[in-house]
N, C-alpha and C positions, 0 to 999 in steps of 0.2 A: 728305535724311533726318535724322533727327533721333536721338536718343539713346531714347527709347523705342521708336523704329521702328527701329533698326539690325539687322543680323544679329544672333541669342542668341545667345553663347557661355558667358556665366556664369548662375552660378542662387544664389539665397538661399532657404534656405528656414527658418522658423521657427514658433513652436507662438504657439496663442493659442488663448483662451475662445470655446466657444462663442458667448455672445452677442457675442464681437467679430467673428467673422468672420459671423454673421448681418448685421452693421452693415454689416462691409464689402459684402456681396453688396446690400444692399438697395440701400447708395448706388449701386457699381457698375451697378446695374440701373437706378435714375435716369438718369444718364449712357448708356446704352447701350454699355457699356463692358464687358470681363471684368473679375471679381475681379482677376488678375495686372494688366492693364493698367491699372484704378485704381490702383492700389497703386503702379505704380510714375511713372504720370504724377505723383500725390498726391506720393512718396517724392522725386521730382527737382526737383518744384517748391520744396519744402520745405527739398532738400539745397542748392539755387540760393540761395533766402533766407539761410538759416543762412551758407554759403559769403561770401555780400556784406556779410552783415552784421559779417564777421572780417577780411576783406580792403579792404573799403571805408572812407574817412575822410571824413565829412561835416563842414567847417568854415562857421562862421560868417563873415560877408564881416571883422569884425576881427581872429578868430583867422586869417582865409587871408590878409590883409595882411599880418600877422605872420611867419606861416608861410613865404611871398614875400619877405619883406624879411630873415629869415634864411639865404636861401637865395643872393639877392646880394650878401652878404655875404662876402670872402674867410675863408678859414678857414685859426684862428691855432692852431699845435700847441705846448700848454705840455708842461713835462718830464711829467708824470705820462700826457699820451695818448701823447707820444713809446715814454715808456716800456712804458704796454700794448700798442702795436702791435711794439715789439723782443718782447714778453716774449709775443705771439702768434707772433709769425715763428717763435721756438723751440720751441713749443709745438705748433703747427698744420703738419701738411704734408699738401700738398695734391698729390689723386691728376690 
């Protein structure tokens, strides 16, 4: 099952112009679809896009060389990250 087919438990509900929700019914009707289940097949596909488009990192094959060769790289701690990480120890406690 999927996230449009699962059991409902939540609800959104909000106002819109007539001719928008005309829109929606028409398209809806294309699709042989209800209004709700347009809406939120349209709404998740959407929220999927937007979601990857924030979490996702598309590098270039020299930026990901780089990226790669920073990453084998040992890592050298000067006084000042030394220092941000004491001055988070202090700062930060963790549940």
């Amino acid at each position: 099952m999927n996230v449009a087919t699962d059991t409902k438990q939540e609800r959104i509900n909000l106002r819109l112009k007539h001719s928008a929700k005309m829109a929606l019914e028409r398209a809806a009707s294309f699709e042989g679809k209800t209004v709700s289940n347009f809406i939120l097949t349209s709404a998740l596909a959407h929220a999927e896009k937007t979601i990857h488009a924030h979490e996702a990192m598309s590098l270039n094959s020299q930026d990901a060389e780089a990226f790669f060769h920073a990453l084998d790289k040992p890592v050298s701690f000067n006084k000042k990250l030394a220092a941000a990480f004491e001055e988070h120890d202090r700062r930060v406690t963790s549940q």
